[in-house]
Kinemage of the C-alpha trace (Angstrom):
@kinemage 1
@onewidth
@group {chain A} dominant
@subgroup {mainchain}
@vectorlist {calphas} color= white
{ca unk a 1} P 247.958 173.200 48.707
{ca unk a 2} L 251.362 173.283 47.849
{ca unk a 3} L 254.592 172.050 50.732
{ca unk a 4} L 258.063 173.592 50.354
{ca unk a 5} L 259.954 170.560 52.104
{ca unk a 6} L 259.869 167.268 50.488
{ca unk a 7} L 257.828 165.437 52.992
{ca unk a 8} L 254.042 166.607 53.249
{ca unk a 9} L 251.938 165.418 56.222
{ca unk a 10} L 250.477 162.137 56.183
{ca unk a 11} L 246.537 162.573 56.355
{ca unk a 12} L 243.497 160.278 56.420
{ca unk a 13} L 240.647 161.650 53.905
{ca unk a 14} L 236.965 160.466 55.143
{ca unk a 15} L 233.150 161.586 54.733
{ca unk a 16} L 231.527 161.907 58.203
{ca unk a 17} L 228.298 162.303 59.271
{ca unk a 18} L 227.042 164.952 62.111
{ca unk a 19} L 229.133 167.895 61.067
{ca unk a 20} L 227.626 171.529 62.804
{ca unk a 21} L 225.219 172.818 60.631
{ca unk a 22} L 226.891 175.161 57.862
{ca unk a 23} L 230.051 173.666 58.453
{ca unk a 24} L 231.262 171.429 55.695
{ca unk a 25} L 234.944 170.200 56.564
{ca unk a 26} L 235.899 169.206 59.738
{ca unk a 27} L 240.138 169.401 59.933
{ca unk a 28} L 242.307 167.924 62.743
{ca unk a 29} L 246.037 168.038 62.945
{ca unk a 30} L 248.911 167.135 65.105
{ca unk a 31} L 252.050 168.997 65.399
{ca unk a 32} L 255.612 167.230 66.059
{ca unk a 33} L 257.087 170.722 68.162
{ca unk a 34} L 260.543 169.101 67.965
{ca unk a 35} L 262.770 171.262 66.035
{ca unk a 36} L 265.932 169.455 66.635
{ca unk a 37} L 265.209 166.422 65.033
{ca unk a 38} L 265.349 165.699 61.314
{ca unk a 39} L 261.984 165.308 59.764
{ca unk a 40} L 261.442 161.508 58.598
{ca unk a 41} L 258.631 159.674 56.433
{ca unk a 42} L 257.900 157.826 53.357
{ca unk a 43} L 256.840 160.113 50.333
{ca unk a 44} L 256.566 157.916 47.079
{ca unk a 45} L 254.740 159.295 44.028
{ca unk a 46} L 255.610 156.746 41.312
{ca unk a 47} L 253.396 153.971 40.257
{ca unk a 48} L 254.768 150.191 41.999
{ca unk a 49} L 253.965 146.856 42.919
{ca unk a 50} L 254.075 147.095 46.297
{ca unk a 51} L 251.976 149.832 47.246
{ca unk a 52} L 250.175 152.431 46.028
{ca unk a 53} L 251.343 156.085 45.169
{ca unk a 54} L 249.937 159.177 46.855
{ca unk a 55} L 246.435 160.036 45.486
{ca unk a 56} L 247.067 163.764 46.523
{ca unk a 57} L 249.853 166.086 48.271
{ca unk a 58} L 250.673 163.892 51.619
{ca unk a 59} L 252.806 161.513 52.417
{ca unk a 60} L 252.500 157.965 52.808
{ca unk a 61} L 253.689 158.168 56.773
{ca unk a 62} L 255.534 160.770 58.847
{ca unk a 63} L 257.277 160.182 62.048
{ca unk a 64} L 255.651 162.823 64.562
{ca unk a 65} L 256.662 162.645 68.371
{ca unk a 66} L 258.311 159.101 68.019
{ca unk a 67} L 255.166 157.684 66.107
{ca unk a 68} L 254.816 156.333 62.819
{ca unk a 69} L 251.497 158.015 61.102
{ca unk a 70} L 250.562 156.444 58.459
{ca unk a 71} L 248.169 157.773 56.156
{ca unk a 72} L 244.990 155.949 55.342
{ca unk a 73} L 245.229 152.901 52.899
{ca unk a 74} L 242.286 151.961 50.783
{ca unk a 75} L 242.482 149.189 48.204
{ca unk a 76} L 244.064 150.358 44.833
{ca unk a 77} L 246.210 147.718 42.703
{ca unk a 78} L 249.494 149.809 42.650
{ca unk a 79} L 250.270 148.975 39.199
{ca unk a 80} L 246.783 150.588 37.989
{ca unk a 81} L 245.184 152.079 40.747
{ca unk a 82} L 241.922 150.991 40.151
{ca unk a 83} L 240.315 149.830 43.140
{ca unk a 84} L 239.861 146.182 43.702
{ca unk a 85} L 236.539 144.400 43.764
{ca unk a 86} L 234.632 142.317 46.796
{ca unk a 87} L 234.668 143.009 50.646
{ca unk a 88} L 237.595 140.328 51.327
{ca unk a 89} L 239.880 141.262 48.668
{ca unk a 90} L 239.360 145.207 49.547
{ca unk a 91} L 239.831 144.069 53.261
{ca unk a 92} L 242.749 142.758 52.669
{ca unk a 93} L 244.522 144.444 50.178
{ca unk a 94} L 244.577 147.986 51.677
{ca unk a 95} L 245.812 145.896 55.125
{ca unk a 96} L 248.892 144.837 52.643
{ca unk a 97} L 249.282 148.181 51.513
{ca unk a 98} L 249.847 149.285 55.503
{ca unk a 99} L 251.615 145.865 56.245
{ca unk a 100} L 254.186 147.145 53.755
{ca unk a 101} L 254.539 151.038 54.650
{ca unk a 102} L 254.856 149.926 58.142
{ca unk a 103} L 257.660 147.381 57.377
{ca unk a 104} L 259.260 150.091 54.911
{ca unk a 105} L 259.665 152.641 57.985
{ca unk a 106} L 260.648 149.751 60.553
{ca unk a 107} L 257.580 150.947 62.942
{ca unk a 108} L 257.071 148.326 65.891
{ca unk a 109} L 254.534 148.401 68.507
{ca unk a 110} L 251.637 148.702 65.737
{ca unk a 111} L 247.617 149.904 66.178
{ca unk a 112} L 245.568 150.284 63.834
{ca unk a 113} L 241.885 152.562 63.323
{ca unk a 114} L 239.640 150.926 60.629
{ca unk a 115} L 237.204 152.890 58.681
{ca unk a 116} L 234.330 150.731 56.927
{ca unk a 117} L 230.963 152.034 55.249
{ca unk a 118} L 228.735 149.190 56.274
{ca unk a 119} L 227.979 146.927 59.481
{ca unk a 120} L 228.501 143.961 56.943
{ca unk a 121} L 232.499 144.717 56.366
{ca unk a 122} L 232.902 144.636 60.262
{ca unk a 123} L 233.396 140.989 60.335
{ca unk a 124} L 235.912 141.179 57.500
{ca unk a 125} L 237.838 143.483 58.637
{ca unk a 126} L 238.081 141.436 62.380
{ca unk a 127} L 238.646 138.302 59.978
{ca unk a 128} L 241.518 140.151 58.246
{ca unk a 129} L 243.283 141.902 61.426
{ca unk a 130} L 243.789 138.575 63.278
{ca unk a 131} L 246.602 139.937 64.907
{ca unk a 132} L 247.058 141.119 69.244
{ca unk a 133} L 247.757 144.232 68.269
{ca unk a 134} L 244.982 147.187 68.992
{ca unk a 135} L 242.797 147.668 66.149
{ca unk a 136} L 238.929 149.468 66.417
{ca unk a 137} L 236.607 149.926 63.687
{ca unk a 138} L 234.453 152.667 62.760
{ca unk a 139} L 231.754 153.732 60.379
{ca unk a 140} L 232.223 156.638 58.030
{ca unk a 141} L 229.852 157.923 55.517
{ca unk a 142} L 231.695 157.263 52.676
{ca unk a 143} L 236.067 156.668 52.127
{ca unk a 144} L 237.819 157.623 48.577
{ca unk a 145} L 237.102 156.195 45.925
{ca unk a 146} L 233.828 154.673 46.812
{ca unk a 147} L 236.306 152.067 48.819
{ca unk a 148} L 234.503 149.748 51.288
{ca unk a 149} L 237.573 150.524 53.940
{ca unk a 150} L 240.051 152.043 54.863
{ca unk a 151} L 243.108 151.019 57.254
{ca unk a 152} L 245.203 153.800 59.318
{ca unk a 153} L 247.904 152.512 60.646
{ca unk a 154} L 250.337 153.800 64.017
{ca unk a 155} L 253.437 152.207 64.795
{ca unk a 156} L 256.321 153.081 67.121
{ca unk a 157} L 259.607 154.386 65.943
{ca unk a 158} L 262.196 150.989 66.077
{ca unk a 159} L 264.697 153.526 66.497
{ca unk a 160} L 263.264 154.592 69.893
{ca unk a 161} L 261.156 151.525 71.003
{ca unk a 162} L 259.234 153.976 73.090
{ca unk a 163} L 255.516 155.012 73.035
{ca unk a 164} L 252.021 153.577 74.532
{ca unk a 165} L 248.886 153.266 72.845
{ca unk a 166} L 245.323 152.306 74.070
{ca unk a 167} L 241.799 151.564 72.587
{ca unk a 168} L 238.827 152.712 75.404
{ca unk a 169} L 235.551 152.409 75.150
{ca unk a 170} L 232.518 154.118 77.016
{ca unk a 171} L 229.136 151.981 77.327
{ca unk a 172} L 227.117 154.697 78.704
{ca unk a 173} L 223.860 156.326 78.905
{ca unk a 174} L 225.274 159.623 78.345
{ca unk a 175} L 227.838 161.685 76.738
{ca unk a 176} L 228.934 163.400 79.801
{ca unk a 177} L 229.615 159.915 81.510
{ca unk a 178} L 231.695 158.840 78.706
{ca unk a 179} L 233.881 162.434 78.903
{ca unk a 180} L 234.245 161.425 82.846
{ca unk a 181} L 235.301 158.347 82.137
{ca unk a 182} L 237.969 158.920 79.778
{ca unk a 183} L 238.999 162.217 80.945
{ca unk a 184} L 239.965 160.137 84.328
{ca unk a 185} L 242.187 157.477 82.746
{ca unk a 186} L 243.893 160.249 80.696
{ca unk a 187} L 246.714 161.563 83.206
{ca unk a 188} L 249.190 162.030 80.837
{ca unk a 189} L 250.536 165.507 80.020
{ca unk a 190} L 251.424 164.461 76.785
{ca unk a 191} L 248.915 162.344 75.565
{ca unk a 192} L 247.043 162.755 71.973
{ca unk a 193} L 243.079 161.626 72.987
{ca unk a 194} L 241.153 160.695 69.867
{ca unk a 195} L 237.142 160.320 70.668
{ca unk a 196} L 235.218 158.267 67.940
{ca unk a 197} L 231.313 159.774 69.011
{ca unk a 198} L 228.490 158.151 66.688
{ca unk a 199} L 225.792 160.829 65.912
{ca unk a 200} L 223.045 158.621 67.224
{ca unk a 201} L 224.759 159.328 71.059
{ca unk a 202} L 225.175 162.805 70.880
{ca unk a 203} L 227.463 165.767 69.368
{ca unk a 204} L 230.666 166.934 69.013
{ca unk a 205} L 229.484 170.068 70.491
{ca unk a 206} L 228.125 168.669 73.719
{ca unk a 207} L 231.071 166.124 73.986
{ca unk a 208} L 233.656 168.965 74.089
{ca unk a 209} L 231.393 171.027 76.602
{ca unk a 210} L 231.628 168.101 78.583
{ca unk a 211} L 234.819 167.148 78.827
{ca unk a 212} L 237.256 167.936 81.886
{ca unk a 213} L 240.513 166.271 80.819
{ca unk a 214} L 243.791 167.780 81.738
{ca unk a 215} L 244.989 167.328 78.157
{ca unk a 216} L 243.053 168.588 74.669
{ca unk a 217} L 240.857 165.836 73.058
{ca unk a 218} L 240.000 165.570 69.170
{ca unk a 219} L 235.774 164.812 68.579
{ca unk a 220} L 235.244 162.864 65.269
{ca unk a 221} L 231.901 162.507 64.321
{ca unk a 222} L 230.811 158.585 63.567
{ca unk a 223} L 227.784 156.754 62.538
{ca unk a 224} L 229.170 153.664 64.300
{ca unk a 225} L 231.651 152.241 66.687
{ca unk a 226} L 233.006 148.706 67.283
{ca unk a 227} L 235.645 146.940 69.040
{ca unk a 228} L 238.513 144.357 67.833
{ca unk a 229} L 236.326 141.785 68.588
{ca unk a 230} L 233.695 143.106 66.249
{ca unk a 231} L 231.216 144.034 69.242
{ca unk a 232} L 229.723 147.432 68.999
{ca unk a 233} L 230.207 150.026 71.197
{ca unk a 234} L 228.783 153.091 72.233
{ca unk a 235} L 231.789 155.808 71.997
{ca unk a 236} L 235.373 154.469 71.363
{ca unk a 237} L 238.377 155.959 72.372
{ca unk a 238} L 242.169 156.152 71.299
{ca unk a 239} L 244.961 157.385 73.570
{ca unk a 240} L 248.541 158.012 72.113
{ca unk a 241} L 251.333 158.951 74.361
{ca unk a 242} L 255.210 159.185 73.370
């Protein structure tokens, strides 16, 4: 794909599991429908020492409706960009690599989604975070690179100190219990609802069917969900409103 202006979209690349049959790519995107402001992000292709460059045509992050996005960090050394080696160092690497965008674009009021490949780099990555902020972790099939994780990143705009985040989770027996119960804590108009659904509690299909929220909601398939405090859940939730 090619971009005409000089700041591509920030994007988050994973393998998931449960796709529809005959579908191969599953694509969600958010659009920022302000016109009147100037578009802002981070877009560095050169080779550093403080974080990697762009493995493909996006942009590190992009501000979109007051929010920081910032695309999803795995654990390349910048000056080679050969991924590092052992659960730890991968762990904590790629949350350097976000540490530093975030600090780059001055983003406050940070949350963070954590991808992982295996139940055994959940503890890692809660060992790693140690932080208040909001952080869940999910299980994709595989991340770039054969990387163990990968860290996405959200952060408020320091410019506008607005914007409220929150991490939900569903224990239920069914799928159309969890769609209740986060379709009735979602009341804002302009909220951006994220549903993490592992494939062993049911499908994106019968999620969406399900759901009666006043506001759109975005279905990714999952083989796992946990929370910050590494304790598995059954469907996770994210909530971002400006």
């Amino acid at each position: 794909p090619h971009f005409h202006l000089p700041l591509p979209p920030s994007r988050v690349c994973v393998s998931v599991p449960g796709l529809p049959q005959g579908r191969n790519i599953m694509l969600s995107a958010s659009l920022d429908v302000d016109t009147n402001s100037a578009r802002k992000g981070l877009h560095v292709q050169s080779r550093s020492y403080w974080a990697p460059a762009n493995i493909g045509p996006y942009s590190q992050a992009v501000l979109n409706s007051g929010w920081w996005e910032v695309a999803g960090q795995i654990p390349l050394v910048p000056a080679s960009m050969q991924l590092v080696e052992g659960h730890r160092e991968q762990a904590v690497l790629a949350l350097q690599h976000l540490e530093r965008i975030w600090t780059a674009v001055g983003a406050i009021g940070k949350a963070a989604v954590a991808w992982v490949v295996s139940e055994a780099m959940v503890g890692v990555v809660v060992n790693t975070w140690r932080r208040e902020a909001l952080v869940i972790i999910v299980q994709a099939a595989a991340l770039p690179r054969g990387a163990e994780v990968e860290w996405v990143g959200f952060g408020v705009d320091n410019q506008r100190e607005e914007g409220v985040m929150e991490m939900m989770f569903a224990d239920c027996s069914t799928v159309e219990e969890a769609a209740d119960k986060f379709a009735s804590k979602v009341v804002a108009a302009d909220a951006v609802v994220t549903v993490y659904l592992p494939v062993c509690v049911g499908s994106v299909q019968t999620f969406l069917k399900c759901w009666k929220g006043d506001v759109a909601v975005g279905v990714v398939p999952v083989d796992a969900v946990w929370d910050g405090d590494g304790k598995r859940r059954t469907i996770g939730c994210v909530v971002k409103r400006s």
